[in-house]
C-alpha positions as CSV (number, residue, x, y, z in Angstrom):
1,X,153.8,143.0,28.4
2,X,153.9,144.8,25.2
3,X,156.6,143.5,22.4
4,X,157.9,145.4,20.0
5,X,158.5,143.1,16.7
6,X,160.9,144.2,13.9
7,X,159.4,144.0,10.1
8,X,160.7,139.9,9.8
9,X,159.4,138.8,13.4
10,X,156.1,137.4,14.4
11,X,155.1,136.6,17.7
12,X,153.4,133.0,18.8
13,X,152.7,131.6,21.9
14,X,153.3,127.9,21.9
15,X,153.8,124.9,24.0
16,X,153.5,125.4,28.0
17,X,151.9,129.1,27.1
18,X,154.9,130.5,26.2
19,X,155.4,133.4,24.2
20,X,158.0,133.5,21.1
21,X,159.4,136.0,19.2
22,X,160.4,133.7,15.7
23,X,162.0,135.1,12.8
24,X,159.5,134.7,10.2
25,X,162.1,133.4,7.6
26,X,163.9,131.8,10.4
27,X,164.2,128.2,11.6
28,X,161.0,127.9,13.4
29,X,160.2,126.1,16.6
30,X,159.3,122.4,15.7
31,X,158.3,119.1,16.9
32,X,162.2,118.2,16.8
33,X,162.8,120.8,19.6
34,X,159.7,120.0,21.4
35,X,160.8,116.0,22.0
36,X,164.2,117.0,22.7
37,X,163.1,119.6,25.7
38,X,160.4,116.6,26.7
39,X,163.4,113.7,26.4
40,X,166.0,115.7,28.5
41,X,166.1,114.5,32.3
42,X,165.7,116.9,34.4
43,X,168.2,117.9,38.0
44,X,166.3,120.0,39.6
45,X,169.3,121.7,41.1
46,X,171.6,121.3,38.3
47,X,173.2,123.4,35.6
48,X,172.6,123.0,31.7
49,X,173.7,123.9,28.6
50,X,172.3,124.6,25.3
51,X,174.7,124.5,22.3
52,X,172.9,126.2,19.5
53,X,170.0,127.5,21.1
54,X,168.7,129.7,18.4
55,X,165.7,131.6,19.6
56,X,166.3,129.9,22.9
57,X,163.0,127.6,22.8
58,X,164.3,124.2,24.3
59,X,166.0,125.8,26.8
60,X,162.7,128.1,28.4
61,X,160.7,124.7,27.4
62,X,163.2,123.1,30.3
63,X,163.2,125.9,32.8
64,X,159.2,126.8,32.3
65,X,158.8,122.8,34.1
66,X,161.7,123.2,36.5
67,X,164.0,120.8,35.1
68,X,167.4,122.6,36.3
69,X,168.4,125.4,38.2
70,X,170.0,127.4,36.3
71,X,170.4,126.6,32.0
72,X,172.8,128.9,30.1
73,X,171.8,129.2,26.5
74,X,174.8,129.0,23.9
75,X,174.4,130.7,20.4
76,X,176.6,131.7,17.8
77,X,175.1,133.9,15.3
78,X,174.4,137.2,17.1
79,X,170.9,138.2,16.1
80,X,170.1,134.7,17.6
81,X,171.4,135.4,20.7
82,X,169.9,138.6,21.1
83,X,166.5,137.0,19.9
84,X,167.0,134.4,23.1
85,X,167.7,136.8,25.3
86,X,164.5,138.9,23.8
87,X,162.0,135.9,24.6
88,X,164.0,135.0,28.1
89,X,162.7,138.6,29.5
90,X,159.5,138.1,27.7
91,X,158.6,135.1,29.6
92,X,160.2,136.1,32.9
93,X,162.6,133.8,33.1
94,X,166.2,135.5,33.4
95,X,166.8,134.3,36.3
96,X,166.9,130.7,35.3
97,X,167.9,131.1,31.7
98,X,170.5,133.2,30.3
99,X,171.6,133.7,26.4
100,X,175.5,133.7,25.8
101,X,176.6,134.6,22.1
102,X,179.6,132.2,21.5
103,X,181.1,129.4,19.2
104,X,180.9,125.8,21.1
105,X,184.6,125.6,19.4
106,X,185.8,127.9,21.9
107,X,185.0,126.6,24.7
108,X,186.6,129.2,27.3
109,X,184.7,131.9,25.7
110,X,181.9,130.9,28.3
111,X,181.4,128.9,31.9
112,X,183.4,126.4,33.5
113,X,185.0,122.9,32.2
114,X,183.1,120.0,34.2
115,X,180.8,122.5,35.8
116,X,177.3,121.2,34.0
117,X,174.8,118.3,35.1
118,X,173.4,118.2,31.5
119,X,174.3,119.5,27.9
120,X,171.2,119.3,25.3
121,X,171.4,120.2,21.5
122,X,169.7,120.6,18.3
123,X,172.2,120.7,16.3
124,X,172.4,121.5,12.4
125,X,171.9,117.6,10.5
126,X,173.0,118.4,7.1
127,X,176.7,118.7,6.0
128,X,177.8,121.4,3.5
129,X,177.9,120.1,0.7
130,X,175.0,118.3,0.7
131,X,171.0,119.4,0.4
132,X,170.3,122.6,-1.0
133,X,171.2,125.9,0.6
134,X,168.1,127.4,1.8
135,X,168.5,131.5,1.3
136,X,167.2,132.1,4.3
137,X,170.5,132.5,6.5
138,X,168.9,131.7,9.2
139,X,167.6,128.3,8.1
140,X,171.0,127.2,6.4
141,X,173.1,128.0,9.5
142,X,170.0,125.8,11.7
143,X,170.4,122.6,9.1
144,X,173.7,122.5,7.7
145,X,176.8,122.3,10.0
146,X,178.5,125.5,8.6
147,X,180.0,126.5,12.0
148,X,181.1,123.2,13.6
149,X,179.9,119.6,13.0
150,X,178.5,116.4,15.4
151,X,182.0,116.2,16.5
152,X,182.1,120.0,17.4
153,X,178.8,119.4,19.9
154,X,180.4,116.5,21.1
155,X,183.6,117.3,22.1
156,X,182.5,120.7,23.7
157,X,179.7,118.8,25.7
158,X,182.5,116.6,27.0
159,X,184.5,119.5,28.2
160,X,181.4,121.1,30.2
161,X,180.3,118.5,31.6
162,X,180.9,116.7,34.8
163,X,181.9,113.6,35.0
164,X,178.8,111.5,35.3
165,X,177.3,114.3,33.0
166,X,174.6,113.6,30.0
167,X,174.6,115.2,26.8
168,X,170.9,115.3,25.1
169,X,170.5,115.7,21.4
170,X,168.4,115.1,18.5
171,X,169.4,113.9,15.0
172,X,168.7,112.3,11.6
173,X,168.5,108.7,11.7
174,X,170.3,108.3,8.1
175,X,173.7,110.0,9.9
176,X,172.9,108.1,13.3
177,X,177.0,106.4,12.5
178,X,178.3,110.1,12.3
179,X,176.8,110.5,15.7
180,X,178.1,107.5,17.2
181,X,181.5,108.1,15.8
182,X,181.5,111.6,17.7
183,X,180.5,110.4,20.6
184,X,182.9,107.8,21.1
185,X,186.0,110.0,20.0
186,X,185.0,112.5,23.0
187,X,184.4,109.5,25.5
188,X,180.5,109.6,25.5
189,X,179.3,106.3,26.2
190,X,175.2,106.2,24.5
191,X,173.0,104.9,27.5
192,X,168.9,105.8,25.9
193,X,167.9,105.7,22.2
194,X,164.5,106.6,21.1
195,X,163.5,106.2,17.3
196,X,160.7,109.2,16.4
197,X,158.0,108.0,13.7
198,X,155.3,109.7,12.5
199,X,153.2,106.7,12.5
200,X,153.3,102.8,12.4
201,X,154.0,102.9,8.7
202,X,156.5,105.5,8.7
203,X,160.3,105.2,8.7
204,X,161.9,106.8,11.9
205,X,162.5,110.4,11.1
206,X,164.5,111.1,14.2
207,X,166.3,109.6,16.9
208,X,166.8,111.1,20.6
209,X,170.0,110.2,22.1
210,X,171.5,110.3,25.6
211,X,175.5,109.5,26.3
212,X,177.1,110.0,29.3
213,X,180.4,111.1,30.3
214,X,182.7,108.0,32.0
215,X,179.5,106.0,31.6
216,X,179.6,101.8,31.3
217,X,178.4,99.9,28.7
218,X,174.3,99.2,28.5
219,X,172.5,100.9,25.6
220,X,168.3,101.4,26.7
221,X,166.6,101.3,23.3
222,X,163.0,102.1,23.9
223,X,160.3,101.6,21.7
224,X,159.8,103.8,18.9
225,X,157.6,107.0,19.5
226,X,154.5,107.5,17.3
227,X,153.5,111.0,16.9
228,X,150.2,110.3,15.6
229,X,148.0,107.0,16.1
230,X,147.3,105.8,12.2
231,X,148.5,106.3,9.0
232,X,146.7,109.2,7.8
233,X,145.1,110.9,10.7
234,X,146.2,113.5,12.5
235,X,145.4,112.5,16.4
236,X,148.5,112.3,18.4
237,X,149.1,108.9,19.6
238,X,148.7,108.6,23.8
239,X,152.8,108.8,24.8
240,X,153.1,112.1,22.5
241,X,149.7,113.6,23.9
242,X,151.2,112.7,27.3
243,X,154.2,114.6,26.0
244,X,152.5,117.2,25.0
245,X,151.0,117.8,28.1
246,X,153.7,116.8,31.1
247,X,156.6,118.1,29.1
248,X,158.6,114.6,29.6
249,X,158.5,110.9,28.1
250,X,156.0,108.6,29.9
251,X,159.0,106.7,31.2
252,X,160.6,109.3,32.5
253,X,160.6,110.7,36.4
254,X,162.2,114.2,37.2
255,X,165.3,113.8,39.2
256,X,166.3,115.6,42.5
């Protein structure tokens, strides 16, 4: 299939074969999106959500291995959306994946309350007024929460999901209380934590999180995921080559 790319595009083909069109002073696909596609759990016959999909990456990452039925991919800057729905086509997959341009504040802009299995989200780590503005637009808008915070994801993932529902998302370690405070206020009990290092002497860099709506109590905290096996070296530790390669944690089993 031939693509035509505009003058600030480049086109990669990435994990699972997968061709992207990225914006080539865009946020690019990274490791951060590749664990979160790998940590969500799949229903085979569910329906998902992204919130902030960008270029739409985690959400062909989770309907290239078959994790749901159906995802609808939520972004609010326009020429994002349009770049999802670009590299849906371009992989064939529009009739599993779908790009919506919409805010996650208004939540009847798009699908049903309590219709979704599973919500899963990137979303931007950095407030305003802190870090330095990158000039790249579309780089600021990815990291810093300049159209809706942690308690924006969370409150729209309570609405769309169904009770019983898990919302999936990745996010800095050094705002992990901001996190938990946001899920709690929108009734999102935490059930799976897993701390991302790059190796055994590095700090976690990230942390993986799945809450549930109208869950009980009982947190699973795993053990932290090396990317690499030593300090220094860059050889991917076994759990993130087995990552790399199934498109789901070690511990993890699809469900039905």
């Amino acid at each position: 299939m031939s693509v035509e790319l505009q003058s600030d595009e480049r086109l990669d083909v990435v994990n699972d074969n997968l061709s992207l069109i990225q914006k080539k002073n865009g946020h690019a696909f990274g490791t951060d999106a590749l664990l979160l596609a790998a940590f969500v759990r799949g229903r085979r016959r569910g329906r998902a959500l992204e919130f902030g999909g960008g270029g739409g990456i985690v959400s062909l990452l989770c309907a290239g291995r078959g994790k749901f039925a159906h995802i609808t991919c939520v972004e609010v800057r326009p020429e994002y959306a349009a770049l999802a729905e670009r590299n849906i086509a371009l992989n064939g997959l529009q009739a599993r994946v779908r790009a919506v341009c919409a805010d996650i504040r208004e939540l009847d802009t798009y699908g049903q309350e309590g219709d979704y299995h599973a919500v899963f989200a990137n979303p931007p780590y950095m407030k305003t007024d802190t870090g330095k503005p990158n000039r790249a637009a579309g780089k600021n808008a990815a990291r810093h929460e300049t159209r809706g915070g942690i308690a924006d994801f969370c409150h729209a993932a309570a609405k769309k999901l169904r009770y019983g529902g898990s919302f999936f998302c990745v996010w800095r370690p050094d705002r992990l209380a901001d996190l938990m405070r946001a899920l709690d206020a929108a009734q999102l009990e935490v059930k799976k934590m897993t701390f991302v290092c790059a190796d055994t002497q590095k700090p976690p860099s990230m942390v993986l999180v799945e809450a549930r709506l109208g869950g009980g109590g009982g947190l699973v905290l795993t053990r932290n995921l090396f990317l690499y096996r030593a300090p220094g070296e860059r050889v991917y530790s076994d759990e993130m080559a087995y990552i790399l390669h199934s498109g789901s944690f070690p511990s993890e089993r699809e469900g039905v």
